[in-house]
N, C-alpha and C positions, 0 to 999 in steps of 0.2 A: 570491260571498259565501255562505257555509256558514248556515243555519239558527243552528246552535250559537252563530256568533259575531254574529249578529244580537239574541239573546234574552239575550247576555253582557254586548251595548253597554249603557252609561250610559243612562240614559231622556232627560237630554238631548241626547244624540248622534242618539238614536231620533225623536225629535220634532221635533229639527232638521230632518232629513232628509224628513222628512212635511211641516215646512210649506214646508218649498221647491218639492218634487211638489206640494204645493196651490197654491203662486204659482205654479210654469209652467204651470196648469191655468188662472188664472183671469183671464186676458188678452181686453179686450173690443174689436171695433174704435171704439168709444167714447172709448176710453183716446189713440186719433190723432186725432179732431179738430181738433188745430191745428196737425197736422205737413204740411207740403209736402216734394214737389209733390203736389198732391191728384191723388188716382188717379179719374177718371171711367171708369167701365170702358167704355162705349160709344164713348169719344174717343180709348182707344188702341189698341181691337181694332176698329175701324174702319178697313178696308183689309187690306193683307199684317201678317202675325207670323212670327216663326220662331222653336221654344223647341227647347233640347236638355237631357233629362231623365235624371234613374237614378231607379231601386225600391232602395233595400235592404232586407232583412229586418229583424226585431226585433233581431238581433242585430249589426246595422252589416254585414252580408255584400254583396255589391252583388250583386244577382239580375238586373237588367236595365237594358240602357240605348237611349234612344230618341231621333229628332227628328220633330219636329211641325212639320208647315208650315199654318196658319192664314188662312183668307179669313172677312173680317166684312163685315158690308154692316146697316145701323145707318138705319130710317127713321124711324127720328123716335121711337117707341115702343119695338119689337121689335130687338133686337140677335141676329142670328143667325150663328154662328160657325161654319165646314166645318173640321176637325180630320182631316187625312191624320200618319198614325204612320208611323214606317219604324222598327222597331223594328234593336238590333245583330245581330242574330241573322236577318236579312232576312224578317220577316216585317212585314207592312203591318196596317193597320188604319184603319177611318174609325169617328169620334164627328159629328153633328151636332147640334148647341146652338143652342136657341129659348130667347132671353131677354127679359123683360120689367121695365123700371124699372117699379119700383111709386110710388117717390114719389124722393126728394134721397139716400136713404141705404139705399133699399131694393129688390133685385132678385130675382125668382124664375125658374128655369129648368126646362126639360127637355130629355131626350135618349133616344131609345133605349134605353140600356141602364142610363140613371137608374131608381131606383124614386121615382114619386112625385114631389113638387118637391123641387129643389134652393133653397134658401136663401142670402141672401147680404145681408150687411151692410157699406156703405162710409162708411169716417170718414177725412177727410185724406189720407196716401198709403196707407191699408191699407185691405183687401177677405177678409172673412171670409165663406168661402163652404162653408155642408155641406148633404151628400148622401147618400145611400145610393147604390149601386153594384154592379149585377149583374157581376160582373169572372170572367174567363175563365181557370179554373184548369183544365189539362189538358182533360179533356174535357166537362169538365161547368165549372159557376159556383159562386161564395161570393159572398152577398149579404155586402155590408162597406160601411163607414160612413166618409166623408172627413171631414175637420176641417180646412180648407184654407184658407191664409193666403197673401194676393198684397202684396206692398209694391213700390210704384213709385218708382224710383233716380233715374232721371231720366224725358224726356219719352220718351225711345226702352228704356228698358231696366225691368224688370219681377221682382222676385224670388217665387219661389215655393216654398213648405214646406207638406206634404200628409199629416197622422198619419191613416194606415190600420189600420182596428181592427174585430173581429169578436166578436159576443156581448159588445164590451165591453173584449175585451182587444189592446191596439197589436200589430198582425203586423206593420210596417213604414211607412217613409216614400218619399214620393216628393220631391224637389227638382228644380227646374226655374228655368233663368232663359230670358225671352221680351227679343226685340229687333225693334222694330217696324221692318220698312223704309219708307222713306222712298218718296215717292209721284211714284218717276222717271219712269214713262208722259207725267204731267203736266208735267214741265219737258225732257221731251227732245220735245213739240211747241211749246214757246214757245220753245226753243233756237235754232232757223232763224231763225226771225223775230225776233228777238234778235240775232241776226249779220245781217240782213241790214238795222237798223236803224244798225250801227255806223257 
């Protein structure tokens, strides 16, 4: 869109257009309170996860794509999550996540290569989670800022949308969906004894 034909539009063509950017701005997890399935973050990242993710750029361009294989272990307070990357381009990567429920609808984190804490608010099936983020650009870093939204689909499936933005302004998104496996260790030792019940 040209400058020219921006200051040619109608004012209310113009102002349309602004309060819609102001409505996809002003989404609270608040606003799901009463949507299930209620997403407890400690009860579904407890145990195995597996997410597979892309980066695109601001301009929709797909710059990378990735899977995450996820170990939680959740004692009662501290949720702590081991985060293994394989990114397409074979390169590997590890994040680990110390988290703590603050109270029903409040969790703060760190990590590594977080700056500071991470934030996070859960209402219903959504998890509004920001951050600042020391992220590995060639050979040096850009401190950049997440705005990071999880909605839970069902009890095994997890969606995720990530607006990434620097001094303010969006460089790109991350999307991701997570699929919790299911906790086979445990039913393939009552398996025998189960057949040998029959």
């Amino acid at each position: 869109m040209s400058r020219r034909w921006l200051l040619a539009a109608p004012a209310a063509l113009v102002l349309g257009a602004l309060a819609l950017l102001a409505g996809c701005s002003t989404m609270k997890p608040q606003d799901f309170a009463d949507t299930k399935p209620r997403f407890v973050v400690e009860d579904y990242f407890n145990g195995r996860t597996k997410a597979w993710g892309i980066f695109e750029d601001r301009f929709g361009n797909l710059r990378r794509d990735f899977i995450v294989e996820i170990t939680g272990t959740w004692d009662g307070k501290t949720l702590t999550l081991d985060e293994d990357f394989t990114y397409g381009d074979g390169e590997k990567d590890r994040r680990v996540w110390t988290i703590v429920k603050k109270d029903e609808h409040t969790y703060e984190g760190r990590a590594d290569d977080v700056v500071g804490t991470a934030t996070g608010l859960a209402y219903g099936k959504a998890l509004n989670w920001r951050y600042d983020l020391n992220l590995k650009v060639g050979d040096g870093t850009w401190r950049v800022t997440f705005n990071d939204w999880m909605f839970l689909a069902d009890r095994e499936t997890l969606i995720n949308r990530a607006r990434v933005s620097k001094f303010g302004i969006e460089i790109g998104e991350v999307t991701l969906f997570f699929r919790k496996e299911p906790a086979r260790a445990a039913l393939s030792l009552v398996e025998p004894f189960a057949a040998v019940g029959q």
